[in-house]
VMD Tcl script that builds the backbone (N, CA, C; Angstrom):
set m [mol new atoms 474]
animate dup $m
set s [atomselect $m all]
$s set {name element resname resid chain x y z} {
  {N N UNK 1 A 303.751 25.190 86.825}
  {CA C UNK 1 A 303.845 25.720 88.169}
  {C C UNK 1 A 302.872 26.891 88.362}
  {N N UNK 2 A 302.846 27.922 87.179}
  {CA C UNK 2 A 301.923 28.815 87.608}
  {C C UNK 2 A 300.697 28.808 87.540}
  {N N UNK 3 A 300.286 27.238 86.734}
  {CA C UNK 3 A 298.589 27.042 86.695}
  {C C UNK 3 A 298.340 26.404 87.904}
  {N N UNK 4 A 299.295 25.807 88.459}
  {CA C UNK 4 A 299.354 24.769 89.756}
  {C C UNK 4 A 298.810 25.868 90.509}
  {N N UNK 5 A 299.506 26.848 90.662}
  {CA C UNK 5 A 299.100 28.017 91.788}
  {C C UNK 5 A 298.026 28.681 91.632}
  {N N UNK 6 A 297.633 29.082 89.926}
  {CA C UNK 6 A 296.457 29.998 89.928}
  {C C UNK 6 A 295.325 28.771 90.402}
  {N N UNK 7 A 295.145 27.614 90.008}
  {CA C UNK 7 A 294.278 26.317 90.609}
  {C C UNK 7 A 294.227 26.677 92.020}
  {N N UNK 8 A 295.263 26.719 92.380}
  {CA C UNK 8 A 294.956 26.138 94.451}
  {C C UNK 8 A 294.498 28.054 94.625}
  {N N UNK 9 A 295.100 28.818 94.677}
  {CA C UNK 9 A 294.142 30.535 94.665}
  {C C UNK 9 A 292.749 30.264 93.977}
  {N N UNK 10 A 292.616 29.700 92.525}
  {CA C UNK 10 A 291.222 29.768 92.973}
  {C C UNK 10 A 290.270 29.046 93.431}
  {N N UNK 11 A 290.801 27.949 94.040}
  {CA C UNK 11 A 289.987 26.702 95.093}
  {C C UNK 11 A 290.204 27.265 96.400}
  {N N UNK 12 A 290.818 27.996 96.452}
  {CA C UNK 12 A 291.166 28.697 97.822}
  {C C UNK 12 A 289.967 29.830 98.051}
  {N N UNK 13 A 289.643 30.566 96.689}
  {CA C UNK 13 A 289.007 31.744 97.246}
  {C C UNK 13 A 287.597 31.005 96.475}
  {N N UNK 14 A 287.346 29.899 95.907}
  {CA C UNK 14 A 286.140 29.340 96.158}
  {C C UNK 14 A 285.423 29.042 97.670}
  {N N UNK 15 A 286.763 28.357 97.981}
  {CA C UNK 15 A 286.066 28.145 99.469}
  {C C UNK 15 A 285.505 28.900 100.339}
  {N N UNK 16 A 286.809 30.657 100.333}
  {CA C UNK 16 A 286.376 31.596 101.255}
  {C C UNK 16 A 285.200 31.960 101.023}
  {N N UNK 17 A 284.474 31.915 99.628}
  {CA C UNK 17 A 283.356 32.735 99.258}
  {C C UNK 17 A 282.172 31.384 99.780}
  {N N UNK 18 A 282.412 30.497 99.764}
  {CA C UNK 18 A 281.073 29.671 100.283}
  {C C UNK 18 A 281.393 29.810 101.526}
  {N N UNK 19 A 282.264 29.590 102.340}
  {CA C UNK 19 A 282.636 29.799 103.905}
  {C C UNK 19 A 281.576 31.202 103.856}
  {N N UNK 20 A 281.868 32.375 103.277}
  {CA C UNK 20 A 281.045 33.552 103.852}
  {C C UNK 20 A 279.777 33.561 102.997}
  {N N UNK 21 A 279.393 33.080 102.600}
  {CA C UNK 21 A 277.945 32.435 101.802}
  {C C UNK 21 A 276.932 31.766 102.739}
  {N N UNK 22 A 277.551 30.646 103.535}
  {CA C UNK 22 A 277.307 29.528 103.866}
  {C C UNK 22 A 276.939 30.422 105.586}
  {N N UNK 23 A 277.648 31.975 105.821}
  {CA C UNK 23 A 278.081 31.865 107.200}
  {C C UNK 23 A 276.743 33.076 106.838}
  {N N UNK 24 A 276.792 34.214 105.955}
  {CA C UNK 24 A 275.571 34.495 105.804}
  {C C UNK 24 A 274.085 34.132 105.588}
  {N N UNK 25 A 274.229 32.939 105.632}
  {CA C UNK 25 A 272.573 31.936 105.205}
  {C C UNK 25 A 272.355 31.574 106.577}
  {N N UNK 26 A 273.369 31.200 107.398}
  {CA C UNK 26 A 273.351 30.703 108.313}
  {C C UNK 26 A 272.274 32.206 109.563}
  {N N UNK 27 A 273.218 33.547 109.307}
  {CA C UNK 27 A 272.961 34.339 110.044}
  {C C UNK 27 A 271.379 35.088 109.685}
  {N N UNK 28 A 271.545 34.563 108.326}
  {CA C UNK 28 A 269.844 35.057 107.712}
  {C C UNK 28 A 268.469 34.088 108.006}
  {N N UNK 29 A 268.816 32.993 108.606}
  {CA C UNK 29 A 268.188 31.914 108.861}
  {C C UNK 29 A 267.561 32.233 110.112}
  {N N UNK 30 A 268.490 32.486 110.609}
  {CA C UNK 30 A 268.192 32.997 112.545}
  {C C UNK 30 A 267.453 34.236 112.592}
  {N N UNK 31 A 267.793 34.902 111.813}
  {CA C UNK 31 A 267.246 36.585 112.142}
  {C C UNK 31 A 265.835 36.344 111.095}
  {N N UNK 32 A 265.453 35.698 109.892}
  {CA C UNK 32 A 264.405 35.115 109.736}
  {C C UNK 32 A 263.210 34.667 110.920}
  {N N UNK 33 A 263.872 33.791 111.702}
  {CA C UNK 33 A 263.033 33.079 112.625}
  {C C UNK 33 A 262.611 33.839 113.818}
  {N N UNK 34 A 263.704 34.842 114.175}
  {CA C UNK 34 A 263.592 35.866 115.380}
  {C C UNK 34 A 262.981 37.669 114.851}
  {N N UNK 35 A 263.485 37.568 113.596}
  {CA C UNK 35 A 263.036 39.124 112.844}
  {C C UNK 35 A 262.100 38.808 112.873}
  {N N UNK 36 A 261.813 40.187 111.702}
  {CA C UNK 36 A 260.783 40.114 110.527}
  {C C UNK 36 A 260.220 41.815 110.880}
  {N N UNK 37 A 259.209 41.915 110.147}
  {CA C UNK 37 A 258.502 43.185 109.834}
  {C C UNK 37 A 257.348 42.731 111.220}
  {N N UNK 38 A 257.236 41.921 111.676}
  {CA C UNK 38 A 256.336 42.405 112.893}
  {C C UNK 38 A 257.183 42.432 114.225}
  {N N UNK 39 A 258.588 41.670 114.022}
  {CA C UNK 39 A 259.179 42.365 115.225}
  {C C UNK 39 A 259.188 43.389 115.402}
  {N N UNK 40 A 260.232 44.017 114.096}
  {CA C UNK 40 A 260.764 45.276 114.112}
  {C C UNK 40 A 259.576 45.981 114.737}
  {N N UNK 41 A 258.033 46.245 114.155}
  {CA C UNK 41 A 257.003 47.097 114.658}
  {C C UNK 41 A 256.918 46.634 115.971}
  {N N UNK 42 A 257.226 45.695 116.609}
  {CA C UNK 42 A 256.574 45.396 118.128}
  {C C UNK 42 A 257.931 46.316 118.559}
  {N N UNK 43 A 259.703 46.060 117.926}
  {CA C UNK 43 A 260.308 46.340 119.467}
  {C C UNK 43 A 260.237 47.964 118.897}
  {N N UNK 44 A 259.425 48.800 118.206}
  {CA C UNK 44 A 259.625 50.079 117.840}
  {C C UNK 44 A 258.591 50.521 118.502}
  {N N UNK 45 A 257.294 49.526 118.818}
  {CA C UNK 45 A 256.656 50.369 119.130}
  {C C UNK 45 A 256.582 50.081 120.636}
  {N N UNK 46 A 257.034 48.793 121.116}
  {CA C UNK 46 A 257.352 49.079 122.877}
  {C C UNK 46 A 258.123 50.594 123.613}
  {N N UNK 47 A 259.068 51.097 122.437}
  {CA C UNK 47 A 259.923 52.169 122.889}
  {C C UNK 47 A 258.463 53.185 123.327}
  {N N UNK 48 A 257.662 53.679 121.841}
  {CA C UNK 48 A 256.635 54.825 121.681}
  {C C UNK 48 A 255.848 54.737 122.854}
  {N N UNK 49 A 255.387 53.677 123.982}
  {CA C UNK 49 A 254.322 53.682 124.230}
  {C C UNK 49 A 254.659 54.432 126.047}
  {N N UNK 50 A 255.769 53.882 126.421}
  {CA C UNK 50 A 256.626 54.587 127.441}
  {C C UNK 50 A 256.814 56.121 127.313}
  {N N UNK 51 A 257.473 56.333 125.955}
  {CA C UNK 51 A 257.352 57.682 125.409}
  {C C UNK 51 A 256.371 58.460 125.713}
  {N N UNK 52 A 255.364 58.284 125.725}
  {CA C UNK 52 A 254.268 58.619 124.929}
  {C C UNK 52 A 253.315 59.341 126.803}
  {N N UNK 53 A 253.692 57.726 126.865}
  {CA C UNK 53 A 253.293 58.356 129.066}
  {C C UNK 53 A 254.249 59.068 129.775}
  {N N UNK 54 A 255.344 59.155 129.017}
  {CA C UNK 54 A 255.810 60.363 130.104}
  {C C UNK 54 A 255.618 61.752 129.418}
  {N N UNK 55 A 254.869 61.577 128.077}
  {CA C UNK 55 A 254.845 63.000 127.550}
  {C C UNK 55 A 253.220 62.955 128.260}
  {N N UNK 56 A 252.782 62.387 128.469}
  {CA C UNK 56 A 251.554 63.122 129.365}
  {C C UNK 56 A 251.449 62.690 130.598}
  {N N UNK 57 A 252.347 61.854 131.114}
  {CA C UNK 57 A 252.831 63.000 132.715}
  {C C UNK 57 A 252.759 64.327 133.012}
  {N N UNK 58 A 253.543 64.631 131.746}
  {CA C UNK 58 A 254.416 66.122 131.831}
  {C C UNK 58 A 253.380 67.081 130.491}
  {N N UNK 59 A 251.808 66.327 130.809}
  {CA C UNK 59 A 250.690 67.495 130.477}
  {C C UNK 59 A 250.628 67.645 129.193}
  {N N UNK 60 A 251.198 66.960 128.026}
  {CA C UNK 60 A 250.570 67.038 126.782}
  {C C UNK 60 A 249.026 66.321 127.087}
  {N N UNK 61 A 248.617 66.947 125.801}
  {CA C UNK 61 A 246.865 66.232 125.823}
  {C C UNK 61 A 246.703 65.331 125.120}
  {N N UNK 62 A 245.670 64.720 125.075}
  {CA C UNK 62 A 245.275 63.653 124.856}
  {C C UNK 62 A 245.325 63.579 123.111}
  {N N UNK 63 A 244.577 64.925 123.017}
  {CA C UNK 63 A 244.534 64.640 121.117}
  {C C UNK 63 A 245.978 64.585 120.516}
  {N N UNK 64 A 246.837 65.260 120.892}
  {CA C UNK 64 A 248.415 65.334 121.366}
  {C C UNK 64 A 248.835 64.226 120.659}
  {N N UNK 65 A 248.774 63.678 121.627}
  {CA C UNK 65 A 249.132 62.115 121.883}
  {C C UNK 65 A 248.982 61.209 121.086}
  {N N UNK 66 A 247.660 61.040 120.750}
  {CA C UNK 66 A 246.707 60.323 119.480}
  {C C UNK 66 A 247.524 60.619 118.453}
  {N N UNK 67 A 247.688 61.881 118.017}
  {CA C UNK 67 A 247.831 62.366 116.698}
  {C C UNK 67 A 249.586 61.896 116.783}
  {N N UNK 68 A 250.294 61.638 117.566}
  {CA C UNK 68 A 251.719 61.335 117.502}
  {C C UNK 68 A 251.440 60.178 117.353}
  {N N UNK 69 A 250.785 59.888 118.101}
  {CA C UNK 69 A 250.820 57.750 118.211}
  {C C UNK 69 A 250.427 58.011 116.230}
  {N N UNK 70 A 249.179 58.053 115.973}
  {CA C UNK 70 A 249.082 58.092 114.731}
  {C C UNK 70 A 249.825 58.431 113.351}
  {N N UNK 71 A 251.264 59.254 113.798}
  {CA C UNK 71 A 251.978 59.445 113.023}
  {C C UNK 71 A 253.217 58.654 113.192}
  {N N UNK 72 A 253.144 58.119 114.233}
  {CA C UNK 72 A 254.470 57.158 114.422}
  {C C UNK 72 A 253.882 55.919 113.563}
  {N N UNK 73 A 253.020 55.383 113.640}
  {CA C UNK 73 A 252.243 54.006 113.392}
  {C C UNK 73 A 252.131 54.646 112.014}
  {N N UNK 74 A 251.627 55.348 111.068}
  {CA C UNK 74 A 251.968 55.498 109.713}
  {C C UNK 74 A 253.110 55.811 108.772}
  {N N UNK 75 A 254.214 55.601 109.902}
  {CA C UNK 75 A 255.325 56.030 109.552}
  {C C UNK 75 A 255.939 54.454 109.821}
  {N N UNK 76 A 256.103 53.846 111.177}
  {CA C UNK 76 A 256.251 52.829 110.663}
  {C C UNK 76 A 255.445 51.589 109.677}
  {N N UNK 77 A 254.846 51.610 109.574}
  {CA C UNK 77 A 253.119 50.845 108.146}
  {C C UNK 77 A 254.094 51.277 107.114}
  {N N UNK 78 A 254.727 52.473 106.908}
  {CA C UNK 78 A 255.144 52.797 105.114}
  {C C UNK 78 A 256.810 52.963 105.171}
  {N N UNK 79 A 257.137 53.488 105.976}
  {CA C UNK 79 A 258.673 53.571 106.392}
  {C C UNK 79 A 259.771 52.727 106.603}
  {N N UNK 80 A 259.032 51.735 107.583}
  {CA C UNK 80 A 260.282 50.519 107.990}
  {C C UNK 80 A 259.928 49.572 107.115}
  {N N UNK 81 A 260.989 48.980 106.885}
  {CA C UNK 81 A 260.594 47.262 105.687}
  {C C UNK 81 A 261.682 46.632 106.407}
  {N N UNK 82 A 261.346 45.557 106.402}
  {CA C UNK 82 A 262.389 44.064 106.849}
  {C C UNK 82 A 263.441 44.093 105.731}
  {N N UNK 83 A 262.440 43.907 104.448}
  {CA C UNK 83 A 263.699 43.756 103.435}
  {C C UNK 83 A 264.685 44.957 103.095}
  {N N UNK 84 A 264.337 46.107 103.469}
  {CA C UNK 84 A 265.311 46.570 103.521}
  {C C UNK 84 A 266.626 46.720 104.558}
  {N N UNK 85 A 266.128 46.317 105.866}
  {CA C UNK 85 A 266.731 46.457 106.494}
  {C C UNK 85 A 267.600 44.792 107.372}
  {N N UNK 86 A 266.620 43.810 106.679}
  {CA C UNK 86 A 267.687 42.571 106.907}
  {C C UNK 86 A 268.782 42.129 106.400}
  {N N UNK 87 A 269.531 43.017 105.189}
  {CA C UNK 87 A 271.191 42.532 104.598}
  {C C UNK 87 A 272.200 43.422 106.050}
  {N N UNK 88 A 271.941 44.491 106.551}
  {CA C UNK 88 A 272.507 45.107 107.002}
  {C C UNK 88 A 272.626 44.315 108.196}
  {N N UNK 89 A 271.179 43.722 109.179}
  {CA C UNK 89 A 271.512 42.951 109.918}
  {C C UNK 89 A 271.875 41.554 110.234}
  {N N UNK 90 A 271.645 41.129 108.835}
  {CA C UNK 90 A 272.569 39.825 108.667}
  {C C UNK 90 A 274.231 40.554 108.989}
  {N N UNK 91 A 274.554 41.374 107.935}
  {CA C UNK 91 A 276.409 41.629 108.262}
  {C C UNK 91 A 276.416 41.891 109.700}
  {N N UNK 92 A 275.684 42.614 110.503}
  {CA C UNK 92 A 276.122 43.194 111.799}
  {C C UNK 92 A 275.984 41.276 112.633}
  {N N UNK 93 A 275.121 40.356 112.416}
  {CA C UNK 93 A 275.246 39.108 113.223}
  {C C UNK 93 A 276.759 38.259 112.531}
  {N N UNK 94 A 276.905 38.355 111.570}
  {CA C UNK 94 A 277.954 37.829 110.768}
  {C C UNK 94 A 279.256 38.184 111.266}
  {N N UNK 95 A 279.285 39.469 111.598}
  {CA C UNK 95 A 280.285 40.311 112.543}
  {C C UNK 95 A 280.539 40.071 113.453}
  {N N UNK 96 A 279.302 39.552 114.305}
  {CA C UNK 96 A 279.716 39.378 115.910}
  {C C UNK 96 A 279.486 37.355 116.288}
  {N N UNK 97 A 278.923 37.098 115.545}
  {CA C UNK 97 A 279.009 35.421 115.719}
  {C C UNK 97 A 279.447 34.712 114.732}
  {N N UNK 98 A 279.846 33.476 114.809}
  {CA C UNK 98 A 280.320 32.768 114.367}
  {C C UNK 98 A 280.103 31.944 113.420}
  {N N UNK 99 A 279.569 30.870 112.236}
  {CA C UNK 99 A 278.602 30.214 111.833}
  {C C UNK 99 A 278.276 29.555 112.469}
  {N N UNK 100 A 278.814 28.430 113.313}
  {CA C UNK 100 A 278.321 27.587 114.106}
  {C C UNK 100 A 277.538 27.825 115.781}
  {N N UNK 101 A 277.955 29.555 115.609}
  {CA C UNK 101 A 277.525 30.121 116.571}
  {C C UNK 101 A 275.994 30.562 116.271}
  {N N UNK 102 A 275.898 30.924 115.272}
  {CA C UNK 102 A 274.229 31.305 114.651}
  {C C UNK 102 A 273.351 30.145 114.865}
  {N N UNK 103 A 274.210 28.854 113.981}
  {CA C UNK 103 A 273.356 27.501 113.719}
  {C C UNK 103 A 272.966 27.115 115.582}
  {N N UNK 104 A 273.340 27.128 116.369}
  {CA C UNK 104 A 273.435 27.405 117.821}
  {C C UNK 104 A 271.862 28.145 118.159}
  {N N UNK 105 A 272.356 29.445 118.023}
  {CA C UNK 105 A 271.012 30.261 118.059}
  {C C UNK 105 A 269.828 30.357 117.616}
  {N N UNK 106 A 270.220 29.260 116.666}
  {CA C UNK 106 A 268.762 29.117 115.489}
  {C C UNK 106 A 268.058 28.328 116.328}
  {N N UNK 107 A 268.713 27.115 116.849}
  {CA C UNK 107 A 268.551 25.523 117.621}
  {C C UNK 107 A 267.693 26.070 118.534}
  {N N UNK 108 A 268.490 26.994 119.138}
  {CA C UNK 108 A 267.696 27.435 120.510}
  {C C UNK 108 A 266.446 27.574 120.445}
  {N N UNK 109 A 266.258 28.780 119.216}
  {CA C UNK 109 A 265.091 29.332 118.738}
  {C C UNK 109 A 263.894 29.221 118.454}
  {N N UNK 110 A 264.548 27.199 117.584}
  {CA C UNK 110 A 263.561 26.727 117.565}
  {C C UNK 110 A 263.000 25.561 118.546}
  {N N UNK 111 A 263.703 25.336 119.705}
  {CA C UNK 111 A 263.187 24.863 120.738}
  {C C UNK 111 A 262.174 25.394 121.378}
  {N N UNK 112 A 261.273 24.601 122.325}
  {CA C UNK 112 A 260.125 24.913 122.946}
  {C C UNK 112 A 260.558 26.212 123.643}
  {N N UNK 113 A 261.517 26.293 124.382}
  {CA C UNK 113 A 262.216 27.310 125.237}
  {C C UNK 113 A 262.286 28.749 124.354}
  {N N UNK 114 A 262.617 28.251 123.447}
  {CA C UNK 114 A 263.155 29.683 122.556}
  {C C UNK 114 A 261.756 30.521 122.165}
  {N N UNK 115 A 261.229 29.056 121.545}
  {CA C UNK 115 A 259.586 29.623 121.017}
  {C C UNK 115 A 259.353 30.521 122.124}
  {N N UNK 116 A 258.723 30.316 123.442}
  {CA C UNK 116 A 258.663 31.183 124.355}
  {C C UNK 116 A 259.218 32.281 124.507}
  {N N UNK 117 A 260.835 32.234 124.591}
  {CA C UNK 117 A 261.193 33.625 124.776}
  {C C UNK 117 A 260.836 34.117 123.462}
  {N N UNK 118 A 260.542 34.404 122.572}
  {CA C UNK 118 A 260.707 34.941 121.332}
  {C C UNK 118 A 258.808 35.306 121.414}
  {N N UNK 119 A 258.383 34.664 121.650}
  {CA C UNK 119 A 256.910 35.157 121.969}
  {C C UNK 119 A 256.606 36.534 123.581}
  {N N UNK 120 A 257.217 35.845 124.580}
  {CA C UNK 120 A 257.697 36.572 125.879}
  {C C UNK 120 A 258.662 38.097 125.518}
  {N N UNK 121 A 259.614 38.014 124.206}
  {CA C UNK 121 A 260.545 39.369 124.217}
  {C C UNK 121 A 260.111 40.670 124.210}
  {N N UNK 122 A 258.927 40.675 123.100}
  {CA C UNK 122 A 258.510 41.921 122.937}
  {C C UNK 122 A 257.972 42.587 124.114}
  {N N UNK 123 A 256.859 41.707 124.682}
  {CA C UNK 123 A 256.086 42.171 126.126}
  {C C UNK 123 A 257.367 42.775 127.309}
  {N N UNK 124 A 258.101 41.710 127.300}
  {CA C UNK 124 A 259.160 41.979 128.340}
  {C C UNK 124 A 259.910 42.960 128.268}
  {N N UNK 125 A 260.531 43.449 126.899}
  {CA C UNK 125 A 261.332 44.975 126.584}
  {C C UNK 125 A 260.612 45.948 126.892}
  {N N UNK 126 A 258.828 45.866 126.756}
  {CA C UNK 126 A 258.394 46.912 126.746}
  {C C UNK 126 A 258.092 47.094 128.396}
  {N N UNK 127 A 257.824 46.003 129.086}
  {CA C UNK 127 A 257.572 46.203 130.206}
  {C C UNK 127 A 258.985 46.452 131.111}
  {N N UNK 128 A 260.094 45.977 130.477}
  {CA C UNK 128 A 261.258 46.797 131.114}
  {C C UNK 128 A 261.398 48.141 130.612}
  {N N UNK 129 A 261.253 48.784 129.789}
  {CA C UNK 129 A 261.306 49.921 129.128}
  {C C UNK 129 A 260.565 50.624 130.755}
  {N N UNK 130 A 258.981 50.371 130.710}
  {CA C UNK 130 A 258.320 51.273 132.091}
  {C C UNK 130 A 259.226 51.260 133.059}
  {N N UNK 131 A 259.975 49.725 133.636}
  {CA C UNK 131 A 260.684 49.678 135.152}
  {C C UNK 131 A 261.566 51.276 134.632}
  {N N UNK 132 A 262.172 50.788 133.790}
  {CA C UNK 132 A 263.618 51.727 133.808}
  {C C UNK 132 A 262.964 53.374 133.182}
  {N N UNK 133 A 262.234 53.652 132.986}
  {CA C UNK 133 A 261.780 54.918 133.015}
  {C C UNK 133 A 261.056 55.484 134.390}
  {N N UNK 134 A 260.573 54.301 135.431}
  {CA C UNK 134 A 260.089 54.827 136.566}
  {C C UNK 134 A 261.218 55.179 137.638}
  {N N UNK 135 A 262.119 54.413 137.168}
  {CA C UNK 135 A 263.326 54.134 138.096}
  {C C UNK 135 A 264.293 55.177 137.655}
  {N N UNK 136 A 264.694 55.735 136.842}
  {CA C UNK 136 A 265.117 57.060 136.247}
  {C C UNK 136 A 264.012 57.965 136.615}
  {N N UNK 137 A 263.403 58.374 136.456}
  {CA C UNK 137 A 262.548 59.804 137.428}
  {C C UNK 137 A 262.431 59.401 138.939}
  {N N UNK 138 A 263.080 58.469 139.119}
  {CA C UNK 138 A 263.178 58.444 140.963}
  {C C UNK 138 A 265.221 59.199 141.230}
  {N N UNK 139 A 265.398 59.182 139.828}
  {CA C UNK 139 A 266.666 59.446 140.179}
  {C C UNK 139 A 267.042 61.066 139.263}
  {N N UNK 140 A 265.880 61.892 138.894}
  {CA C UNK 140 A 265.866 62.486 138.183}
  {C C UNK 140 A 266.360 64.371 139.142}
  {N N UNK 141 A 266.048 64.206 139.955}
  {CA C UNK 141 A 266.427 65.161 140.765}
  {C C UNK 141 A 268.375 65.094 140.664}
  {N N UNK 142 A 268.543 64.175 141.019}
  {CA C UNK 142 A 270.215 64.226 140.953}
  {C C UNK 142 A 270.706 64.786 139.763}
  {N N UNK 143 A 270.132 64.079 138.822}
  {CA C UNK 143 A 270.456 64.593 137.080}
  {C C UNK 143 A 270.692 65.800 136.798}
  {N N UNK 144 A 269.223 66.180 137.503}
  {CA C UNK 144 A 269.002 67.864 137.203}
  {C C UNK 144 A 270.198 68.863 138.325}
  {N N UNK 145 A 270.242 68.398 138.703}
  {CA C UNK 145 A 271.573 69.209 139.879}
  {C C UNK 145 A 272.762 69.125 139.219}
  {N N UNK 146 A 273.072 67.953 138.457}
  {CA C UNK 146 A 274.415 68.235 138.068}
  {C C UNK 146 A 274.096 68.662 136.789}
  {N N UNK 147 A 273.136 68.735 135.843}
  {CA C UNK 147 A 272.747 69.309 134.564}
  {C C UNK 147 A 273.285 70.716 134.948}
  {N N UNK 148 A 272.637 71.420 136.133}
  {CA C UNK 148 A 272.495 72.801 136.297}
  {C C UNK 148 A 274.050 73.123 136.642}
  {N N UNK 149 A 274.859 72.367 137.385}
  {CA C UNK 149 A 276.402 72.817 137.219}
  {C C UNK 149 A 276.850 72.815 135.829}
  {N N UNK 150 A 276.269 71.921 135.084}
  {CA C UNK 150 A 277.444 72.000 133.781}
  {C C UNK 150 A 276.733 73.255 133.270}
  {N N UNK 151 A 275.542 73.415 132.933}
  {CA C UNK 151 A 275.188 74.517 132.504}
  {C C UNK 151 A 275.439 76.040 132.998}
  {N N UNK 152 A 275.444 76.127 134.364}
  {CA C UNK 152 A 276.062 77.429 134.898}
  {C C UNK 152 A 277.306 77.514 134.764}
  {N N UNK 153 A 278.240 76.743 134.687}
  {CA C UNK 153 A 279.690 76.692 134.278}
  {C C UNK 153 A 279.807 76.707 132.886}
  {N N UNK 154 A 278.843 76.714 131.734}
  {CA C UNK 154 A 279.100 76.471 130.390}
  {C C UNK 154 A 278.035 77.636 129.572}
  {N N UNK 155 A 277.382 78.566 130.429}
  {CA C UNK 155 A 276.649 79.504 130.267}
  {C C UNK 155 A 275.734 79.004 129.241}
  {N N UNK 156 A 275.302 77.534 129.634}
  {CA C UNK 156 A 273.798 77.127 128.823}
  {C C UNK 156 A 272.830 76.936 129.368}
  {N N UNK 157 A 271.792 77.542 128.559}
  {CA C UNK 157 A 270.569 77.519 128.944}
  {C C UNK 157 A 269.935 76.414 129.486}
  {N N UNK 158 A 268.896 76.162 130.314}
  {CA C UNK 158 A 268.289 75.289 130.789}
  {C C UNK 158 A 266.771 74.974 130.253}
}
mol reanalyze $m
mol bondsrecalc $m
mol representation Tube
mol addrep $m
């Protein structure tokens, strides 16, 4: 009786471990096809480049600028790695989808459709990044009005 049981516990937790084996390959498969070390640099550096124009809006100079762009871009070149940072985002997809939900996303991915968006994403984040930074300094006056209540009520500086 008690080998009967230790048998089915450990065919039991064979399974769970290929179930989450099987559900991590699945989620590493997808983020393979959609990652990698030149995403990561495209969606890091769509953020910098928005950045970068509203810091010379607001009158930094040009060499300024250069010399930041140049330290961001050698920082990501030696700093960011895929491999370090794809176990973490395999668990965070593993977390939120399903296996059959990944194998799904992969499908997509690799459809004509997907190919596109996945070629189309980077351009598009970055070019939403500008909408929503132009569209926030149209709303930037309000900000600053209620900034200045919390701060005169909280005796902080501005």
């Amino acid at each position: 009786m008690i080998l009967r049981f230790i048998a089915v516990a450990t065919l039991s937790t064979s399974f769970a471990f290929a179930d989450t084996a099987s559900h991590r390959q699945a989620a590493a498969e997808m983020l393979d096809l959609v990652s990698g070390q030149e995403t990561i640099k495209a969606s890091l550096s769509s953020v910098l480049t928005p950045m970068l124009n509203g810091m010379k809006e607001n009158g930094t100079p040009d060499e300024a600028l250069d010399a930041l762009r140049g330290a961001f871009t050698d920082w990501l070149e030696t700093e960011i790695r895929w491999d370090e940072l794809r176990p973490q985002m395999v668990q965070l997809y593993v977390s939120r989808f399903s296996e059959p939900e990944l194998r799904e996303i992969t499908a997509f991915y690799r459809s004509p459709v997907g190919k596109k968006a996945l070629k189309a994403l980077p351009g598009l984040t970055a070019e939403g990044a500008k909408i929503g930074q132009a569209y926030a300094k149209t709303k930037e006056a309000a900000l600053q009005q209620r900034l200045k209540k919390v701060a005169e009520k909280h005796r902080l500086p501005l």
